[in-house]
C-alpha positions as CSV (number, residue, x, y, z in Angstrom):
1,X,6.0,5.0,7.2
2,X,8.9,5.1,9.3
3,X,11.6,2.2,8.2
4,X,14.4,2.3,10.9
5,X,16.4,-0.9,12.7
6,X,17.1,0.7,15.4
7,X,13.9,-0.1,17.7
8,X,14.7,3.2,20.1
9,X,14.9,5.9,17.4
10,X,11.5,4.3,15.2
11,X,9.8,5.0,18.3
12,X,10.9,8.5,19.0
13,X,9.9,8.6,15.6
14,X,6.6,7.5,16.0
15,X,5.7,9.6,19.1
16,X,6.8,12.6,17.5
17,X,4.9,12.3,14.5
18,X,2.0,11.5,16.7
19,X,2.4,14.4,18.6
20,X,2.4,16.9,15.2
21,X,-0.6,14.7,14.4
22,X,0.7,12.3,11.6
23,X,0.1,8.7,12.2
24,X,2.6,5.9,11.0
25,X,3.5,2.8,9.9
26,X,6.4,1.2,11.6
27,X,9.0,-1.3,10.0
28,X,11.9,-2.6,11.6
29,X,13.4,-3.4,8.0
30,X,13.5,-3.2,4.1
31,X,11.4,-6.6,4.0
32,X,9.2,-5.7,6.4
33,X,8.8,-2.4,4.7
34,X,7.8,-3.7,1.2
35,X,6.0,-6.7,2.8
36,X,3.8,-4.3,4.2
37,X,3.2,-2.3,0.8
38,X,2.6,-5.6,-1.3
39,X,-0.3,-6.3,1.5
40,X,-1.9,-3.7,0.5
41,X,-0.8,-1.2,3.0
42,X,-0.1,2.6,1.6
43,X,2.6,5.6,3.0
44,X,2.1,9.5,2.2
45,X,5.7,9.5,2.7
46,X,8.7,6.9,3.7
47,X,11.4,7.9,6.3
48,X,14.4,5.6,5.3
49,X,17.2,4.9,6.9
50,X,20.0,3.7,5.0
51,X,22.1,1.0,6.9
52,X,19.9,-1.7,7.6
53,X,20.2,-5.4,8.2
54,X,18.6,-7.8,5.7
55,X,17.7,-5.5,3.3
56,X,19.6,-1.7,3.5
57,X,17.8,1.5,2.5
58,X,19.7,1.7,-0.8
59,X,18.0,-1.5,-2.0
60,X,14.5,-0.8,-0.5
61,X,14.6,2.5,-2.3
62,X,15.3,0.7,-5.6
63,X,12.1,-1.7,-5.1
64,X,10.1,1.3,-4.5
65,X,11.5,3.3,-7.9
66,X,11.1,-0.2,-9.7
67,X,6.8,-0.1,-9.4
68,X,5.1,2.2,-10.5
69,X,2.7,3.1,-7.4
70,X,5.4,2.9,-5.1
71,X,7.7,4.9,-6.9
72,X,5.3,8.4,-6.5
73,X,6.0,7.8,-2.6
74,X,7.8,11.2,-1.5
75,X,11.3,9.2,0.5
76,X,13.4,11.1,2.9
77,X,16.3,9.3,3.9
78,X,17.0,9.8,7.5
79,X,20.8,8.1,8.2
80,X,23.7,8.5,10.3
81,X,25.4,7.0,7.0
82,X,24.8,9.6,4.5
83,X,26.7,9.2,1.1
84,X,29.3,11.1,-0.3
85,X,26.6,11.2,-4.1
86,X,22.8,12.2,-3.5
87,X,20.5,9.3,-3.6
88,X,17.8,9.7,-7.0
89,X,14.6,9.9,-6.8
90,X,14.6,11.1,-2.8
91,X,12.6,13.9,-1.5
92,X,15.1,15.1,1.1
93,X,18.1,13.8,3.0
94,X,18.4,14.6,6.7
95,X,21.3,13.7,8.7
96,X,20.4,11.9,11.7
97,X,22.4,13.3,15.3
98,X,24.0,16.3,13.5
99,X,20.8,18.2,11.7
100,X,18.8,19.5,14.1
101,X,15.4,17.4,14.4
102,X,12.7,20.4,13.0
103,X,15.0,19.7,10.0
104,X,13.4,16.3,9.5
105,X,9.8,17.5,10.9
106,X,9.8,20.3,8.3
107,X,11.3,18.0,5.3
108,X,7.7,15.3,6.2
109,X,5.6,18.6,6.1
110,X,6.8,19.8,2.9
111,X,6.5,16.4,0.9
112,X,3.0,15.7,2.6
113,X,2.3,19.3,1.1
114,X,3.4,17.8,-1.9
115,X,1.8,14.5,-2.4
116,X,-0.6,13.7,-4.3
């Protein structure tokens, strides 16, 4: 699952996942996000971004830790905004514009290596 505002880069996103062969879930939000989980809908792995409208990545990644199925969901946060103290509880952080992009492709492989 991909969870990005910004319309452009969640479907770069998208079509690159597609072209390593990884389908995925899009949502333009936190709400949107967790809507789509409570209706029954299921992630190997979320790519968060933190600064988000409505609902922020920060907040979103306290839902998921709060129940129990979401919480074994591998997150890697993929922000411009990265803070200073390492999130809990996340897979991986990636640093989106200044890490090169095979940093992000190889932080998805290794937690879908990992999942259960």
């Amino acid at each position: 699952m991909v969870v990005e505002d910004n319309h452009e880069t969640r479907d770069a996103l998208r079509r690159i996942l597609a072209m390593r062969g990884l389908s995925s879930v899009e949502a333009a939000d936190g709400f949107e996000a967790l809507d789509y989980l409570r209706n029954g809908g299921t992630a190997a792995a979320i790519v968060l971004d933190l600064r988000m409208p409505m609902m922020d990545g920060f907040a979103v990644r306290a839902e998921l830790a709060a129940n129990p199925t979401w919480a074994r969901i591998p997150i890697i946060v993929y922000s411009a905004a990265m803070p200073e103290v390492p999130i809990s509880g996340v897979f991986a952080s990636v640093h989106k514009g200044t890490d090169d992009p095979d940093v992000l492709l190889k932080a998805i492989a290794a937690c879908l290596d990992r999942s259960p």
